[in-house]
C-alpha positions in Angstrom: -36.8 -172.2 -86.0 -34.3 -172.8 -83.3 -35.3 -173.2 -79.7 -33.0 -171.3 -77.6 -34.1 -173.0 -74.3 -33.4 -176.8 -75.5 -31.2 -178.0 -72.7 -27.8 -179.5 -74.2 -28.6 -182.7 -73.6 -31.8 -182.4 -76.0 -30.0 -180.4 -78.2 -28.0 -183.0 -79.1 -30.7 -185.1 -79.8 -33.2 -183.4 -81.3 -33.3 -184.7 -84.8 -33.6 -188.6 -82.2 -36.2 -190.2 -80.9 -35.2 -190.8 -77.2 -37.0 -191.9 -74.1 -36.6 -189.2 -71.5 -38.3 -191.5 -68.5 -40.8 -194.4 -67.9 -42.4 -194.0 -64.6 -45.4 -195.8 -64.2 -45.7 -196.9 -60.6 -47.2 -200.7 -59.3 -50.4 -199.1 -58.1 -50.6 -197.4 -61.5 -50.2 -200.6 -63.4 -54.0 -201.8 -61.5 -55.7 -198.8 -63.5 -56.4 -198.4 -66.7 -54.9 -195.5 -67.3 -51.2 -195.5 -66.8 -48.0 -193.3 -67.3 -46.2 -194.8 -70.1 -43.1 -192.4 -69.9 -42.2 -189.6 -71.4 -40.4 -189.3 -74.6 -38.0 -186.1 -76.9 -39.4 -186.4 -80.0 -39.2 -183.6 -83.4 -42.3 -180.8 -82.9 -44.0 -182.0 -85.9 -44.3 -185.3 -85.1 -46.8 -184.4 -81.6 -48.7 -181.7 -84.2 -48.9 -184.8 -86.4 -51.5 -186.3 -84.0 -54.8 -185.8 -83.9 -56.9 -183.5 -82.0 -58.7 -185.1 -78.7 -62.6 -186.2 -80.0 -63.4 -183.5 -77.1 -60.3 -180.7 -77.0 -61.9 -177.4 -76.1 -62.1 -173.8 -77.8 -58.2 -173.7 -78.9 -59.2 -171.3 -81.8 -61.1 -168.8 -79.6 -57.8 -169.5 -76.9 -55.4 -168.8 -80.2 -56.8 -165.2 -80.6 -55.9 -164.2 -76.8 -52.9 -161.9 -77.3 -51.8 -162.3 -73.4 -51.5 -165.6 -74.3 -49.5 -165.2 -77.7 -47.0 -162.7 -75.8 -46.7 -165.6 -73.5 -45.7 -168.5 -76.0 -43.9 -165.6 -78.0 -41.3 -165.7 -75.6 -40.3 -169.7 -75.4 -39.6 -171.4 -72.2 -38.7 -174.9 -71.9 -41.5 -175.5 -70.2 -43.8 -174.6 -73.1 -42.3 -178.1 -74.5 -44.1 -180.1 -72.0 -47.0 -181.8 -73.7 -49.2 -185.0 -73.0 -50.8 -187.9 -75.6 -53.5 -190.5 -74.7 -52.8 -194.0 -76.0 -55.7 -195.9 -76.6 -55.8 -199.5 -75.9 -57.5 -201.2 -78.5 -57.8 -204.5 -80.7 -56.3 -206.4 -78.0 -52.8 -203.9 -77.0 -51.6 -204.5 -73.8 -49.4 -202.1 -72.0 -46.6 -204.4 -71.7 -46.8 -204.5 -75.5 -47.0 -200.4 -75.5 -44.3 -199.8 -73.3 -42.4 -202.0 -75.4 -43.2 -200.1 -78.9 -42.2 -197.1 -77.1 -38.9 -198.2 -76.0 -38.3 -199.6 -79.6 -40.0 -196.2 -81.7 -41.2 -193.6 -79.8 -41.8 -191.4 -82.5 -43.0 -194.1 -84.7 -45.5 -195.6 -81.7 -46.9 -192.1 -81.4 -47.8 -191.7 -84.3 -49.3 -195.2 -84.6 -51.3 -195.2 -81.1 -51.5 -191.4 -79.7 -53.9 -188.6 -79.8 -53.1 -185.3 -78.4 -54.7 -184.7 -74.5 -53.2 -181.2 -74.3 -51.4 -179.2 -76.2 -53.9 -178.0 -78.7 -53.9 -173.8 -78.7 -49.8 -174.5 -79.0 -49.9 -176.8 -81.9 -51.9 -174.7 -83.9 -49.7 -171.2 -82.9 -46.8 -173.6 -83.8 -48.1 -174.8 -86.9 -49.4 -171.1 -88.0 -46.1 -170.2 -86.7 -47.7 -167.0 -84.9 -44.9 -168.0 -82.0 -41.3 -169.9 -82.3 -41.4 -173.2 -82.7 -39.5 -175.4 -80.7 -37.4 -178.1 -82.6 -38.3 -180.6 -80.1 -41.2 -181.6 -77.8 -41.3 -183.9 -74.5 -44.7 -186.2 -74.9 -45.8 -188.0 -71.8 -47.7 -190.8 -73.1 -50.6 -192.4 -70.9 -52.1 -195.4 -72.0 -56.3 -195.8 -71.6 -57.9 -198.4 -72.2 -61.1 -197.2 -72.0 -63.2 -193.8 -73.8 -64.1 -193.2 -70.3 -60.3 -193.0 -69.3 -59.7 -190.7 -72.2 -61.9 -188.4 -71.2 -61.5 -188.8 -67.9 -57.5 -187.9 -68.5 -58.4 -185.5 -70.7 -60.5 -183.2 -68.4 -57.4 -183.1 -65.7 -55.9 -181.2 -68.1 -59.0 -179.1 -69.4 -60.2 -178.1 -66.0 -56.9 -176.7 -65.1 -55.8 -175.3 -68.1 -59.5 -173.7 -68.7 -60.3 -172.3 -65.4 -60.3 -168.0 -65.9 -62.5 -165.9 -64.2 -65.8 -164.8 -66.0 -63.9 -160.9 -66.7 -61.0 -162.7 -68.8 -63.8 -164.8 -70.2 -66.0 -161.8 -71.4 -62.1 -160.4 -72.9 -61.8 -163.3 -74.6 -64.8 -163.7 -75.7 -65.0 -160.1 -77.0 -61.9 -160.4 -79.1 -63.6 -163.7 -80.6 -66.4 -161.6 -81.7 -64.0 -159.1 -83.3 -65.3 -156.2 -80.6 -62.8 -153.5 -79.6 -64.1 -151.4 -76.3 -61.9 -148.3 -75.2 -64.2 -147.9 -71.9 -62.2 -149.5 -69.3 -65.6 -150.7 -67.8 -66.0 -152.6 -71.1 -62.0 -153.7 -71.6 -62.3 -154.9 -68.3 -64.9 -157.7 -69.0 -66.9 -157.3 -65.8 -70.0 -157.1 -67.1 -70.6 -160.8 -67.2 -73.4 -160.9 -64.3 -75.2 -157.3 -65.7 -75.6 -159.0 -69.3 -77.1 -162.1 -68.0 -79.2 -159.9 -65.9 -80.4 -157.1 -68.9 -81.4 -160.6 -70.9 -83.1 -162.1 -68.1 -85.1 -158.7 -67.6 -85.9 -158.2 -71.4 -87.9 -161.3 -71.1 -89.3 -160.4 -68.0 -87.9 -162.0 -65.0 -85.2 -161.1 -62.8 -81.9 -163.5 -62.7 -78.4 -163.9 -63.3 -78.2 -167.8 -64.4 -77.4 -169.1 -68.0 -77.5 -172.8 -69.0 -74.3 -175.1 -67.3 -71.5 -175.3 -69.8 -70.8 -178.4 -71.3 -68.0 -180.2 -70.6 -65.9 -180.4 -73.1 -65.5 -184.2 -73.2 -69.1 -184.2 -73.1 -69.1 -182.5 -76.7 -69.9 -184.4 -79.6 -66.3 -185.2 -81.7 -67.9 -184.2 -85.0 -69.1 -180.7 -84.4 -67.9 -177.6 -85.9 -65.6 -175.4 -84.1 -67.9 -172.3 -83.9 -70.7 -175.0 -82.5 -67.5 -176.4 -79.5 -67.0 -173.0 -78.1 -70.7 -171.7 -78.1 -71.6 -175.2 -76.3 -68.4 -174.2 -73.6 -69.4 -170.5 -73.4 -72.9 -170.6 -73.2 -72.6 -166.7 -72.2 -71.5 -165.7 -76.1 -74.7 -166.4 -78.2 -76.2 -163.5 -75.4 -73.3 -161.1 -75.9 -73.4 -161.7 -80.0 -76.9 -160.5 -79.4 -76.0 -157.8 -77.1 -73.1 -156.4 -79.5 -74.6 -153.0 -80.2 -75.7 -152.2 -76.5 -72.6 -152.9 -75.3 -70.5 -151.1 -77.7 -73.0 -148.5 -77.6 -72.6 -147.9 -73.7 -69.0 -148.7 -74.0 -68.6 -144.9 -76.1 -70.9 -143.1 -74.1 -69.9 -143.9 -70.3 -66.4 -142.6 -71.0 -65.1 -142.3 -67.2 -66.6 -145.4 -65.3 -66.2 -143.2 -62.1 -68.2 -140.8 -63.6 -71.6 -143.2 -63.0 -73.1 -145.9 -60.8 -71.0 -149.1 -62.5 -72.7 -152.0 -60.0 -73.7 -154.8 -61.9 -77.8 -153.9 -61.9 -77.0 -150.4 -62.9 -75.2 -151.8 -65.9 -78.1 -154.3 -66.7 -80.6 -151.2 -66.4 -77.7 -149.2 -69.2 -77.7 -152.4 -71.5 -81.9 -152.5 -71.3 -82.0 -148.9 -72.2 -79.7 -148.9 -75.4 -81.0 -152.2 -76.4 -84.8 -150.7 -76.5 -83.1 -147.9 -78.6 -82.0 -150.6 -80.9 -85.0 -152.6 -81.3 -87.2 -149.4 -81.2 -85.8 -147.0 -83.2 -85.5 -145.1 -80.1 -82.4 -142.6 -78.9 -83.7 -141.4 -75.4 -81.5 -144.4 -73.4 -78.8 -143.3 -75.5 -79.2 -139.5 -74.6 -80.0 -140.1 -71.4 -76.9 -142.2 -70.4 -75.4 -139.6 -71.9 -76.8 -136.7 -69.8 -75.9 -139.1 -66.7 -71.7 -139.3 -68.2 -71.6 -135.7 -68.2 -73.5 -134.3 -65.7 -73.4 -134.6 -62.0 -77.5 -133.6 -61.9 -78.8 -130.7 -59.0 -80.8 -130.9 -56.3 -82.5 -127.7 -54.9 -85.3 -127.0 -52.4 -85.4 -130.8 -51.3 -85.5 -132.0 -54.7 -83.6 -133.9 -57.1 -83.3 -134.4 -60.6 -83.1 -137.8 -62.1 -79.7 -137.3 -62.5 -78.8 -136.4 -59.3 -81.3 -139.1 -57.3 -79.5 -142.4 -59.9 -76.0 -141.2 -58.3 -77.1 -140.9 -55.2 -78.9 -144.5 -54.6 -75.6 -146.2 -53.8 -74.2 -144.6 -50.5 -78.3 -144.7 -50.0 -78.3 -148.0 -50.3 -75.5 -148.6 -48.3 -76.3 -146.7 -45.3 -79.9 -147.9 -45.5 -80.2 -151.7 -46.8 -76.3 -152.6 -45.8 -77.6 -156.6 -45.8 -79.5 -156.7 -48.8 -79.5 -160.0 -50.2 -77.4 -159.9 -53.8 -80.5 -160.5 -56.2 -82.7 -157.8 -54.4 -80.0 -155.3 -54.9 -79.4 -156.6 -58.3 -83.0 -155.6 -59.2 -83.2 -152.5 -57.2 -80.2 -151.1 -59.1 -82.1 -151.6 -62.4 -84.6 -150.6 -61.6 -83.9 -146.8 -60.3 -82.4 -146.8 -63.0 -85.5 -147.3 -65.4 -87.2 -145.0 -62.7 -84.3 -142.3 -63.4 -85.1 -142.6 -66.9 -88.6 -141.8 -66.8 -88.5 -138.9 -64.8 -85.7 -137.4 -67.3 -87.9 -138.1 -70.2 -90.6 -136.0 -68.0 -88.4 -133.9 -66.5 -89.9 -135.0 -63.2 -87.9 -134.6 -59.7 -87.7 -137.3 -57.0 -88.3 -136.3 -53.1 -84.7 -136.4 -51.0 -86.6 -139.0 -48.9 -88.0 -141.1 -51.8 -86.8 -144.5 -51.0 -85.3 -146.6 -53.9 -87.0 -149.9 -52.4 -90.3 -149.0 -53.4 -89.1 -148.6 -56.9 -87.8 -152.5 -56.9 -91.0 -154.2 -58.9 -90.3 -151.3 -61.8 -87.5 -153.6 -63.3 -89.8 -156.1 -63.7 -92.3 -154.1 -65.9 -90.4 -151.9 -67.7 -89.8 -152.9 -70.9 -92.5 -151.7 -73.3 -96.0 -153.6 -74.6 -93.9 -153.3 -78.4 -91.7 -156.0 -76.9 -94.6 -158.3 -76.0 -96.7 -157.8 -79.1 -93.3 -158.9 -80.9 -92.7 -162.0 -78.7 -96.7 -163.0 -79.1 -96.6 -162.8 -82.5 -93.5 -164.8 -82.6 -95.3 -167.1 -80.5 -98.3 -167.5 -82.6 -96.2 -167.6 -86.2 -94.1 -171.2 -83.8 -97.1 -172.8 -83.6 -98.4 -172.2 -86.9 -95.7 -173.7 -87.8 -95.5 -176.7 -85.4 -99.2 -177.2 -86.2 -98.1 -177.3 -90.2 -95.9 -180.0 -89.8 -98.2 -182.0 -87.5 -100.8 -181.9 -90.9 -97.7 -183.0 -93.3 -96.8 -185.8 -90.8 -100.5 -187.5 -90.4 -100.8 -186.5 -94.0 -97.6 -188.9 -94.4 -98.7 -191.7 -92.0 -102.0 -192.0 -94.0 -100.0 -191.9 -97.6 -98.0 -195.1 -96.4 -100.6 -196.7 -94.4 -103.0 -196.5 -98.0 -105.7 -194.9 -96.5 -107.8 -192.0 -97.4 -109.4 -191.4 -94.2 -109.8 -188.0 -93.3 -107.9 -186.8 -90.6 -108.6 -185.0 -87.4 -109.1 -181.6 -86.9 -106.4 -179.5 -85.3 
């Protein structure tokens, strides 16, 4: 395809190798890892190169359609890419520079790996955007791994950095999930999922384990294996699918409902103790909540009514409430809410939500608990089994018959 943004000047060369700039400075050339230059050379000669041992989640990045519309639409500087020469087996930079100036496109392909550029080259090579005849490589040589890596996270940490809402979108489309709910399009939902998983095991938090770096990622994994070790948030949604699809077609106006991050936990809780207990009241519930707007009469109010309330309550009565209390006070009137509707029990207008705060730490049912101590027991049946095949293994090479030791 042609590139309709090709300056003249590259235009006329595009079917050349030609050096563009060299423009390493002196202080440069004391590190070890320096600006070669920067060189026009055919497209399919940078997606000749290979990957970087640790480029990042360019498949999940791929499936972003904002990002597609983007590249769809080519600018010139979309042909802006960087390569990482390693210095190896005794190649100076002199020497580098020198094979550059002579071949560029020959010298990239014989010492370069791509630092950036990944999620392009593969829409390029899939041709799911046009492809540009020509690309502009700036080549840096390293002459250590650390200096690759090193290089190559400039470019990952800026390029990566999104805000956990466009993480959640992203992460959803990996997973194939289409939401209408603009609560769940939108993505921010991010801190109530960590939240609903933390409480189904019964503590109250908001953390997941650090990322990994991606140049901290092992070269030889799979892809699916790269992007669960960068988005250590999607092995909880995968398991979190149904709940959140499930609120995401009953809560059909987001205004319509408490949408705080610990009400949203206390949703997701409900509908995932439907799913794991045959159950339907959360789901009928949350229903009743989207389409009613409760009653209160004679100083009472339904459960409806008190859930809906409990923000401007909170507000005008615990204004500096630190962000985890309020996290688990949200979930848990809601759990509170939920009992009274299954009992059709009515809540005082002075009931205080703050006495209800230790409830999202105990509601989730003894069936849970059974299932994770039986779980528990089957693990170390299993751990003590291999302990037996182990000793029994030591003795077989050691050539003794020696009874072992009790478990």
């Amino acid at each position: 395809m042609q590139d309709q943004n090709i300056p003249a000047s590259d235009e006329q060369h595009e079917e050349q190798d030609q050096v563009v700039k060299t423009d390493a400075l002196p202080e440069q050339r004391a590190s070890t890892a320096v600006t070669v230059g920067t060189f026009l050379v055919p497209t399919p000669a940078f997606l000749a190169l290979p990957p970087h041992p640790a480029q990042r989640d360019h498949l999940l990045r791929a499936q972003d359609a904002t990002l597609r519309s983007h590249l769809a639409n080519p600018m010139d500087v979309h042909r802006n890419v960087t390569a990482i020469a390693m210095l190896e087996n005794g190649q100076t930079l002199q020497g580098l520079e020198t094979a550059f100036a002579e071949a560029p496109r020959d010298a990239l392909g014989t010492f370069c790996l791509k630092a950036d550029g990944h999620t392009r080259a593969f829409l390029w090579e899939t041709e799911q955007v046009p492809v540009p005849a020509t690309v502009r490589v700036t080549v840096i040589a390293c002459a250590t791994e650390e200096d690759a890596i090193r290089v190559y996270d400039s470019f990952d940490s800026k390029a990566s950095v999104k805000s956990s809402a466009n993480e959640m979108q992203s992460l959803m489309r990996y997973l194939q999930m289409a939401p209408t709910n603009p609560l769940v399009q939108a993505g921010q939902f991010r801190v109530a999922l960590s939240l609903a998983n933390h409480l189904l095991n019964g503590v109250v938090g908001v953390s997941f384990p650090r990322a990994l770096p991606a140049a901290r990622i092992a070269a030889d994994v799979s892809d699916a294996e790269r992007i669960e070790a960068m988005h250590p948030i999607l092995p909880v949604l995968r398991a979190w699918m149904g709940p959140v699809m499930a609120l995401d077609g009953i809560l059909a106006d987001k205004e319509a409902v408490p949408a705080a991050q610990g009400y949203l936990a206390g949703y997701l809780v409900l509908l995932r103790r439907d799913a794991d207990e045959g159950r339907d009241e959360g789901r009928r519930f949350l229903t009743d909540l989207a389409n009613n707007p409760g009653t209160t009469m004679d100083g009472q109010a339904d459960a409806i009514a008190f859930l809906k309330r409990t923000p401007e309550w909170v507000k005008a009565n615990q204004p500096d409430l630190r962000n985890s209390e309020k996290l688990q006070l949200e979930a848990a009137v809601v759990f509170a809410a939920f009992n009274a509707w299954k009992a059709n029990d009515t809540f005082s207008e002075n009931t205080s939500p703050m006495r209800l705060r230790r409830l999202a730490l105990t509601f989730y049912t003894p069936a849970k608990d059974e299932a994770d101590a039986r779980r528990a027991a089957e693990a170390r049946e299993q751990r003590a089994a291999q302990v037996r095949a182990e000793r029994a293994n030591a003795r077989k090479q050691r050539g003794t018959t020696q009874p072992s030791m009790a478990i």
